[in-house]
Each structure stands twice: as structure tokens, then as C-alpha cells.
C-alpha positions in Angstrom: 91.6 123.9 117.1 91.5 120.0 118.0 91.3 119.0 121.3 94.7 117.2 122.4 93.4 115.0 124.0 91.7 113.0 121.3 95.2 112.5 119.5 96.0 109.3 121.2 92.6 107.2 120.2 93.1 109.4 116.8 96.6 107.3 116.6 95.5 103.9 117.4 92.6 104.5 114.7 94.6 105.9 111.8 98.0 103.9 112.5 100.3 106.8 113.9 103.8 105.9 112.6 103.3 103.9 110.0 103.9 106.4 107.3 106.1 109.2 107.5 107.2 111.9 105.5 105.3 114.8 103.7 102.6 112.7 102.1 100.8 109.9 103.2 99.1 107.7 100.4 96.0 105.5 101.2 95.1 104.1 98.2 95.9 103.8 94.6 94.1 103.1 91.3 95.3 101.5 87.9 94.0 101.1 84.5 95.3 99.4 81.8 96.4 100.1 78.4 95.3 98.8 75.6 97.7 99.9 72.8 100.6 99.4 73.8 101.0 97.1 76.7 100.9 99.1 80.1 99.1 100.8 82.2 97.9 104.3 84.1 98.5 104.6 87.9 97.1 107.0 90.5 98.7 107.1 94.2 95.8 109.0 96.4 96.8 110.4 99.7 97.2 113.3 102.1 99.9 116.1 102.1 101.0 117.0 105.4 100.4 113.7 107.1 100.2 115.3 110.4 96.9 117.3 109.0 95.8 114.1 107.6 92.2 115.1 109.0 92.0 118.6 108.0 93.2 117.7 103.9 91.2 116.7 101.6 92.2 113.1 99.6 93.9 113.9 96.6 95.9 112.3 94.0 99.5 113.3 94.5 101.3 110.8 92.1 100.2 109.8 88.2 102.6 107.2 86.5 102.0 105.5 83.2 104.3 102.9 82.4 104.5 101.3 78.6 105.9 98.3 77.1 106.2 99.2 73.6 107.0 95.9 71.6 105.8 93.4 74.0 102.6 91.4 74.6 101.0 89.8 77.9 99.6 86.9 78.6 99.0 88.3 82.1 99.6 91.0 84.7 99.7 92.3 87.9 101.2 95.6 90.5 101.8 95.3 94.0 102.7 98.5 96.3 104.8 98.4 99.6 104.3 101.7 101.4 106.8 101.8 103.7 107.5 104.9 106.6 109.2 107.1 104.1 108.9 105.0 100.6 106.5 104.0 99.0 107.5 101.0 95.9 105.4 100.1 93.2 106.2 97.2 91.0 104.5 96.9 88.1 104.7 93.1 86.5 103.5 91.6 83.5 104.3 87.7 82.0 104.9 88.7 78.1 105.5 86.6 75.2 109.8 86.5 76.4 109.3 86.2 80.2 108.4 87.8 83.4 108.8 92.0 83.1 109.0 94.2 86.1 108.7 97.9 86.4 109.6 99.1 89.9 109.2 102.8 90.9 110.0 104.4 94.4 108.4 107.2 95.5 110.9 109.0 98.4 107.7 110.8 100.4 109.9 112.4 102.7 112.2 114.2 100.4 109.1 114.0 97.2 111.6 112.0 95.2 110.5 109.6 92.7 113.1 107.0 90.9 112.9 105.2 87.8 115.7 102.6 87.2 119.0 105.4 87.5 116.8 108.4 87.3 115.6 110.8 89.8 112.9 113.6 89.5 111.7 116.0 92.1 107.9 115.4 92.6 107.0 118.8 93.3 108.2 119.6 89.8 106.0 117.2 88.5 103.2 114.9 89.4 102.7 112.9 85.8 105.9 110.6 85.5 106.1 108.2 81.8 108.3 105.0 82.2 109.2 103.4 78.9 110.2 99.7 79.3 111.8 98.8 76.1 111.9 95.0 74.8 115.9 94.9 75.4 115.0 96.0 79.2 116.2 99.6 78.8 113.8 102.0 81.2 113.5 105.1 80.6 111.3 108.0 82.1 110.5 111.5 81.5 108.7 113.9 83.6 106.4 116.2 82.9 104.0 119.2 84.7 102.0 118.9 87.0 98.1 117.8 87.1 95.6 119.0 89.6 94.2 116.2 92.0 91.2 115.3 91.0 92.4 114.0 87.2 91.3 110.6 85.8 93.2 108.0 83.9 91.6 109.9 80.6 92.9 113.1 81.7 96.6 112.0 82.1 96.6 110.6 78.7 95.1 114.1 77.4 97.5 116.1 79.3 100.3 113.7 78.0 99.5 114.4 74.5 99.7 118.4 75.3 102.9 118.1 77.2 104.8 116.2 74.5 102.7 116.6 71.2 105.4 115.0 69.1 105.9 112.0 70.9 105.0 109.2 68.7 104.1 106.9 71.3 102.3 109.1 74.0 99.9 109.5 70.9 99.2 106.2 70.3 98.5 105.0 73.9 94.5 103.9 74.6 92.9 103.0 77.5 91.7 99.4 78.1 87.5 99.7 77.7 86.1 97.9 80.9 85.0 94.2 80.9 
């Protein structure tokens, strides 16, 4: 049983109020595809917020968003984790412009949205956004990965959860540079 007492300095130390919700997320990882254009995301962070000391770190969040059709000259994510939402944008300057891929993740009622679609996280931690060239999003959820998976790991349990998707089998990871 903690000591009361310590939650004050425990506050000024983690940030008390700046995140809210049933998760907390702390950090998040990305890799990038190589075929097609894309890229593997992984949101890391605490369940129960409160208990943020007595959880482990896990990842609570893997998205992989693909361009089919497109080619970049450049790219780049940026992540506002706000007290209940967390957005992720997802941007990439391709051959016909700037494209943007923005995904909200509500933490308080675990509901992530994909351009007019909403899916209940709990359902489902592994979310696929499909960017066509036209601008056309589309996502599809599917089960659930433990917390500990790697970017290699969400593309293998991709190709089990939807074996005859054409284009879940063709994604590759980016090799390191």
C-alpha cells in the first residue's frame, strides 16, 4: 500500500493532469514501409493511469497506415497527446502533393477514429488505414496483439488475420540505414 503522502511530489514528477482517461501513453515508435509507401506505429503507455507505477509499459495501440499507388519524396508523424485524446498525423510529400493521415485515439472511452470510422479499442489493438491515391481512407480492424509485439510481428499477425488480402501480403518493412 503507498504511502499518501508521497502522491503530491509523485504529481509534480510525473505531470498529474496532463493525461486523463483509461490509458496514459508515453512514447510511441514507427517504422516504415518499404513496399508500399507507409508505415507501422506503436503507442506505448500505461492502463489505468492512476496505477501508472504499479503497470508495467506496454503497447496498447498498433496502426499501420499504407499508401498504395503513391511515392515519397519525404515524410514525417507528429503526435499531440492531449488529456483525453491522443492525435496522430501521419504526413508524407508524394509525387502529387502533401498527404496526411490523421488518427484519434479517444483514451477515455478507448475509441479510435479513422476519417468517418469508429472502432472500439478494446476489440482490437491492430488498426489498418488504407490511404488511396484519390484520398479515400479506409480502415479495418482486426484482433488484438499482446504488448510486447514488434513492427515484424504486426505484419505477421496481419497476414493471419486477413490471409486474402492482397495488399496486407505485400507490405515489407523498410531495412535500417
Amino acid at each position: 500500500m503507498r504511502n499518501s503522502a508521497h502522491l503530491p511530489l509523485l504529481c509534480l514528477i510525473a505531470g498529474c493532469g496532463v493525461q486523463g482517461g483509461l490509458f496514459t501513453t508515453n512514447s510511441e515508435s514507427s517504422q516504415a514501409l518499404a513496399s508500399p509507401l507507409g508505415c507501422i506505429d506503436i503507442v506505448s503507455g500505461y492502463a489505468q493511469p492512476l496505477r501508472a507505477m504499479d503497470t508495467p509499459e506496454q503497447n496498447l495501440l498498433y496502426l499501420v497506415v499504407v499508401l498504395p499507388g503513391l511515392h515519397a519524396r519525404g515524410s514525417g508523424s507528429s503526435g499531440d497527446y492531449g488529456r483525453y485524446v491522443s492525435t496522430l498525423t501521419f504526413d508524407w510529400d508524394t509525387d502529387t502533393g502533401k498527404v496526411s493521415v490523421p488518427v484519434q485515439w479517444d483514451r477515455e472511452a478507448d475509441k479510435v477514429f479513422v476519417s468517418h470510422q469508429t472502432f472500439v479499442r478494446s476489440k482490437g489493438n491492430v488498426v489498418i488505414v488504407r490511404r488511396e491515391p484519390n484520398g479515400a481512407m479506409t480502415a479495418k480492424q482486426v484482433a488484438s496483439l499482446g504488448p510486447r509485439a514488434d513492427c515484424s510481428a504486426v505484419l505477421d499477425h496481419l497476414r493471419e488475420q486477413l490471409p486474402n488480402d492482397e495488399l496486407v501480403a505485400s507490405l515489407r518493412l523498410k531495412k535500417a540505414q
